[in-house]
N, C-alpha and C positions, 0 to 999 in steps of 0.2 A: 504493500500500500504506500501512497506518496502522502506527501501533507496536506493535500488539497484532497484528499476523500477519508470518511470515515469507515468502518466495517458495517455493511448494511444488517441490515434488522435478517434475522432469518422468515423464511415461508415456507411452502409446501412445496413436496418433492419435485423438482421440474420435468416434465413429462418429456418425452426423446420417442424417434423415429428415425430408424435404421435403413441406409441403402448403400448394402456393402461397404465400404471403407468412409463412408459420407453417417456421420450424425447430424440429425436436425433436432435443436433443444427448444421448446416453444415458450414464449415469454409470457405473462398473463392476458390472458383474452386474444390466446394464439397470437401474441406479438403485437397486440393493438397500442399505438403510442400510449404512454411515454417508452415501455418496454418497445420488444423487439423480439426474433428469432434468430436463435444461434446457429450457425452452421460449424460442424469443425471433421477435418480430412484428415484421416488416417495415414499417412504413405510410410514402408517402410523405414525407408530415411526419416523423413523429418513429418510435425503435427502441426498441423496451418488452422488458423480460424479465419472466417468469411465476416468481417466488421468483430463487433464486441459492442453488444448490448447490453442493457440493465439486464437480463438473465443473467449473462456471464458473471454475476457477481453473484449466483448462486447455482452455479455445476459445480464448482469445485476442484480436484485435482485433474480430471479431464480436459478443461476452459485452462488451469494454469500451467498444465504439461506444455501448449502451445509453444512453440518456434518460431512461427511467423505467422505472423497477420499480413492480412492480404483485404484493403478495404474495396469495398465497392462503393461507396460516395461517402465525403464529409457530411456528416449535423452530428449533434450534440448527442443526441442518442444513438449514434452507433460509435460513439468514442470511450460508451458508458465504463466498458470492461480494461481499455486499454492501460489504467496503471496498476491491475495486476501484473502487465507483462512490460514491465519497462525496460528488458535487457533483449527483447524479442524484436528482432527488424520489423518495420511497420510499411508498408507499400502503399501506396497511395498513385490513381493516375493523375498526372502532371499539370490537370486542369482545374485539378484540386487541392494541389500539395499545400501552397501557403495556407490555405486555412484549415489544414492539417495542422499546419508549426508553428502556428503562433496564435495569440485571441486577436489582434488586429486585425489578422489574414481570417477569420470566421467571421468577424464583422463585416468586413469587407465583400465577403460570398454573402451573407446574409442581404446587404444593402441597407441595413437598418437606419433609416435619414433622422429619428428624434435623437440627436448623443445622449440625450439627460436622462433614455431608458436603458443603458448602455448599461451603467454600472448595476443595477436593476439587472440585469439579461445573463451578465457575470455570475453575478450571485447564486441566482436561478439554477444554470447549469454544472455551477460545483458544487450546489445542495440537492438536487438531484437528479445527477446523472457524475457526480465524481468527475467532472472537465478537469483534464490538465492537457495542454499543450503538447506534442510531438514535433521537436525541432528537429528531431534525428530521421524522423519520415524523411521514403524513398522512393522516386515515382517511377510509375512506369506507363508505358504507350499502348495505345489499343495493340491486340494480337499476342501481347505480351504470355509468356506464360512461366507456370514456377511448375518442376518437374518434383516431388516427394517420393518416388520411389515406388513406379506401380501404379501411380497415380499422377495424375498432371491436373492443375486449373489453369484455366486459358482467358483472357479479358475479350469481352466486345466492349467498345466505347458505346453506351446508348444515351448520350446527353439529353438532359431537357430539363430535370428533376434538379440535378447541379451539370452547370460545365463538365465534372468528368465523371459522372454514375455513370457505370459499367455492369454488366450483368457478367458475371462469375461461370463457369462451366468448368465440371469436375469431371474429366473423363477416365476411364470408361465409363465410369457409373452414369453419366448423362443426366447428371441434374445440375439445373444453372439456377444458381441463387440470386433471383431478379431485383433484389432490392428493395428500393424505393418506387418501382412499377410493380405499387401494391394490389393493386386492383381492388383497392377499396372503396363502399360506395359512395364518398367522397370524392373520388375522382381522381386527375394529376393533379401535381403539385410543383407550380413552374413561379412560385413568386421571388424566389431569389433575386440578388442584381447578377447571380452568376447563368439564372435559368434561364429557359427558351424552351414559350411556345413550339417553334417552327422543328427546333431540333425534338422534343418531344414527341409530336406526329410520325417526325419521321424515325425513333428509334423505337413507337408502338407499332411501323410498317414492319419494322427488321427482326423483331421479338419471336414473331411466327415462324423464322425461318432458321432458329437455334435449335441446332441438334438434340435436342432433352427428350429424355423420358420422365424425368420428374423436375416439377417448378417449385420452386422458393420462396414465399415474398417477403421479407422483411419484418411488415408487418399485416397483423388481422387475419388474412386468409389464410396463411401456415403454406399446406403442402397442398398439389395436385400432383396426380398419376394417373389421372385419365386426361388423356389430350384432348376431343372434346368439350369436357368441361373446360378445360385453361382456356380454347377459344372463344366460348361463351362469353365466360366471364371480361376477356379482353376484349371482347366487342361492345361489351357493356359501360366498361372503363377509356376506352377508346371515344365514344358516345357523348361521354361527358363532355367535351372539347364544345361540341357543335350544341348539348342544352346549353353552355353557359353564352356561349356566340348569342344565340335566339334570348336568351332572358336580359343579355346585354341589348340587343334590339328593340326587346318590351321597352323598357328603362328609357329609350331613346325617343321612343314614340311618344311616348307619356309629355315630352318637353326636350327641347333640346339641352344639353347638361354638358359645364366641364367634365374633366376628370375628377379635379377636387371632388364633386356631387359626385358624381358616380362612385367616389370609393365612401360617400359616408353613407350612400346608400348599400356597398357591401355588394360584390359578386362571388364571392366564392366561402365568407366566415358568417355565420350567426351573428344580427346585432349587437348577442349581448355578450360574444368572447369577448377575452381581451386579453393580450400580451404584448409585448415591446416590438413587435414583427409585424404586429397584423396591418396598420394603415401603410407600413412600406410592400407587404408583399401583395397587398387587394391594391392597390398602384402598378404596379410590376403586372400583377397578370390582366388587367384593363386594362393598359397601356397599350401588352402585346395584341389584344384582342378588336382595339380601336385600330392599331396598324394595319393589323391586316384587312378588318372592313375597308381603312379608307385607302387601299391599296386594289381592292376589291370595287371600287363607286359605290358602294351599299351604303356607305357613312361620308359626312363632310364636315371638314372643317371650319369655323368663319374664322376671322380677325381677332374676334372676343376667344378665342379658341373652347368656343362649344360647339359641342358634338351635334349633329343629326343625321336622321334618316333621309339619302339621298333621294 
């Protein structure tokens, strides 16, 4: 443990599912935030974990056996486990590394534009989620891969979520730990100043064409193994794109609106949330959303820079 996290409270046994040399450890409410789900690969040589969620802080000797972390996207909650293992190389791809190695470099991916909820936001994630910084993070490039011995994981780059979320593929066993393309009915999550719309579409075009037999998410929906259902479901989650497009269009019809207006009327959170993130990231994905209409003629700009229905 580092000085920046305490020993968490204990809980009940954490439930796991086995495929071949691949464990999946499920976090509470199958990985629903704040938790998460643990992946961790067996290879003769060496024992690699896929992120380090709040679970990881309670598997135990299996989660601190680990050698190498291998992330598939920065946020705060897949950093949860990382200072159990602080003498373990940490990979990170190269889109994300600074706000792997430092908290300015997570601010910075975050976009968070009020500073004053800044120190606020700090606090937050070293109370809980154990945040501490990886200066020693190591990156790496799409197609990358780390060999274990019998086992290999391979990167795809599928940005959208952050700059560099990547979906993770353990072969042979053919299960790719998708991350942050949770498929939850929530939808994507492209509010970052590092996210992107445009890339997101198009790493939910690319997702269907991963060699897997078994999908991973992050969080909330755990495991599939029937192919199938994972299309389903990503048709589902894919989908959300085009309701919030059309409820942004309601919005517009109603009056023509700044952006200001349109985020205090909220596209993508509850009124009544509320965290240090939330007016910069419902900015962020309205933004991208006005782009593309008024790149599209659907939406226009005047001088006053309000929106309408062209």
């Amino acid at each position: 443990m580092n000085s920046h996290a305490s020993e968490p409270v204990s809980r009940a046994p954490v439930q796991r599912a086995d495929f071949g040399r691949v464990s999946v450890f499920f976090g509470e409410k199958n990985g629903k935030y704040p938790d998460g789900n643990q992946v961790l690969v067996r290879g003769s040589d060496t024992r690699a974990a896929l992120d380090a969620p709040l679970v990881s802080n309670f598997i135990g000797p299996e989660f601190d056996a680990s050698e190498l972390v291998v992330m598939g996207h920065i946020h705060e909650d897949h950093m949860a486990g990382l200072h159990r293992l602080p003498n373990a190389p940490v990979y990170v791809h190269e889109a994300d590394l600074e706000a792997a190695r430092s908290w300015d470099g997570l601010v910075a991916a975050f976009g968070v534009t009020d500073r004053r909820r800044i120190p606020e936001m700090e606090t937050r994630f070293k109370r809980d989620f154990f945040y501490a910084p990886r200066p020693d993070a190591r990156s790496y490039v799409d197609g990358a891969s780390w060999d274990l011995g019998g086992v290999t994981i391979r990167a795809f780059h599928m940005p959208g979520h952050t700059a560099g979320h990547c979906v993770l593929l353990v072969e042979p066993e053919g299960v790719a730990f998708i991350g942050d393309i949770d498929l939850t009915g929530f939808g994507p999550y492209y509010g970052d100043a590092s996210s992107s719309l445009s890339g997101f579409r198009n790493s939910l075009a690319r997702l269907r064409d991963i060699p897997a037999k078994v999908w991973v998410t992050a969080h909330h929906r755990g495991v599939y193994t029937d192919r199938e259902h994972f299309m389903q479901d990503l048709t589902a989650y894919t989908a959300k794109l085009d309701e919030r497009e059309k409820r942004l269009l309601v919005m517009l019809k109603e009056a023509p609106k700044t952006l200001a207006q349109l985020v205090t009327q909220r596209l993508i959170y509850p009124q009544h949330y509320e965290s240090p993130w939330v007016d910069a990231s419902e900015t962020r994905t309205i933004s991208q959303h006005l782009a593309e209409l008024v790149a599209d003629g659907r939406v226009q700009v005047d001088e006053q820079n309000a929106y309408r229905v062209a």
